[in-house]
C-alpha positions as a Python dict, from the first residue, in 0.01 Angstrom:
ca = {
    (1, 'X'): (0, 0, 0),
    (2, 'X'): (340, -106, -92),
    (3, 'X'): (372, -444, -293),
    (4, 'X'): (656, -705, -283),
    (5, 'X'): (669, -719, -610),
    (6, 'X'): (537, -1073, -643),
    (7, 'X'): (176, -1156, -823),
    (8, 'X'): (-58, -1480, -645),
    (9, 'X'): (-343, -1623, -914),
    (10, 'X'): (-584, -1698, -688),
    (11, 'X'): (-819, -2006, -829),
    (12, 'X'): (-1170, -2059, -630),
    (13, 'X'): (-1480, -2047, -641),
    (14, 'X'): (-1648, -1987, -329),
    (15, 'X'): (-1670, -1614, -320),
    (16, 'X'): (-1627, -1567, 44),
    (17, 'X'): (-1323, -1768, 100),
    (18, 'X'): (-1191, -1609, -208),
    (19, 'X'): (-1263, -1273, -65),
    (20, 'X'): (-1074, -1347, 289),
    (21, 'X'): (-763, -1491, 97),
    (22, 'X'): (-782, -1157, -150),
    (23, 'X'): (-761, -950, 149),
    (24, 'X'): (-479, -1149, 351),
    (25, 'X'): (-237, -1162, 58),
    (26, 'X'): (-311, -777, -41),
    (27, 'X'): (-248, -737, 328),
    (28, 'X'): (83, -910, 300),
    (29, 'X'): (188, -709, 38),
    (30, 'X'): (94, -914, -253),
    (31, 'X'): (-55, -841, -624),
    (32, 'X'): (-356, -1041, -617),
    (33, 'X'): (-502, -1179, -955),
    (34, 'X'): (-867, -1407, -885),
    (35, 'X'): (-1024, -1629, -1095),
    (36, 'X'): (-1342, -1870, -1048),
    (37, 'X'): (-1272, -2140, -1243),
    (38, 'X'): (-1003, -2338, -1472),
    (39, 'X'): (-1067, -2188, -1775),
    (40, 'X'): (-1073, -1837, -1616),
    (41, 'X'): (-711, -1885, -1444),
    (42, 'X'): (-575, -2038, -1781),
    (43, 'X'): (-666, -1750, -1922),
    (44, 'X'): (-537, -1546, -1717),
    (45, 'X'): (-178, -1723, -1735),
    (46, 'X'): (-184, -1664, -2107),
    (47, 'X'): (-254, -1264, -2103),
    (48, 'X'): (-96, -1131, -1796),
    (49, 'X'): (305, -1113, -1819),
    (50, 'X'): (356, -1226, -1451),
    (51, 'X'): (215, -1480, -1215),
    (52, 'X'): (430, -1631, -950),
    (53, 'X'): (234, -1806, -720),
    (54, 'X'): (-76, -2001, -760),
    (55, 'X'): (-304, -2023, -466),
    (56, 'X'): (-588, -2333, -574),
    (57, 'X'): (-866, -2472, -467),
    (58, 'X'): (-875, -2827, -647),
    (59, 'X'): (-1251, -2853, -542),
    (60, 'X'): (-1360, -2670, -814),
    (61, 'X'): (-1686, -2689, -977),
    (62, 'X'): (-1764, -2700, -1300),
    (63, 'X'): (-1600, -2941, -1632),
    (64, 'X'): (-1253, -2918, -1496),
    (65, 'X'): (-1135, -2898, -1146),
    (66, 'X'): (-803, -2805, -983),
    (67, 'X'): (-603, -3126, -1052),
    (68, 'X'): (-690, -3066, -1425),
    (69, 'X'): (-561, -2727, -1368),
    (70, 'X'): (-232, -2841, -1229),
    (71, 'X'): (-192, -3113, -1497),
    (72, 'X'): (-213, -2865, -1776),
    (73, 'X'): (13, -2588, -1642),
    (74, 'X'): (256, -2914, -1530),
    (75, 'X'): (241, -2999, -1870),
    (76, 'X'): (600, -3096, -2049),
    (77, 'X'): (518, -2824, -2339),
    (78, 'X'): (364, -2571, -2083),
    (79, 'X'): (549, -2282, -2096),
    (80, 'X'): (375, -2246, -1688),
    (81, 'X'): (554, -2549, -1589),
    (82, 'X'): (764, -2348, -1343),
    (83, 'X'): (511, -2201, -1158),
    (84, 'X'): (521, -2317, -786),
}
């Protein structure tokens, strides 16, 4: 299948809804990139070159949730600050 050139982080951790929204975005022509927690997607931010689009849960479970996630890639010195 033919991507669009653009790459979604996908942040959740309920492995059947993550799953479903894998499989619509690869569907839709979309690099897909899933992580389970926080510290997972931050992670992934720092070692893969491109991420466009972050798809989050802010429900998360575990120290940090998705509204610490946003306020540290919102972050003034963030170099993610520009992801939508």
């Amino acid at each position: 299948m033919k991507t669009n050139g653009k790459t979604i982080l996908i942040v959740e951790d309920e492995e059947p809804l993550l799953e479903v929204i894998k499989k619509k975005l690869k569907l839709g022509g979309f690099a897909v990139v899933t992580a389970r927690s926080v510290e997972q997607a931050l992670s992934y931010l720092e070692d893969i070159e491109r991420i466009d689009v972050v798809w989050l849960d802010h429900y998360l479970l575990g120290k940090k949730d998705g509204l610490d996630f946003v306020a540290e890639i919102k972050n003034e010195q963030s170099k993610f600050k520009k992801i939508p």
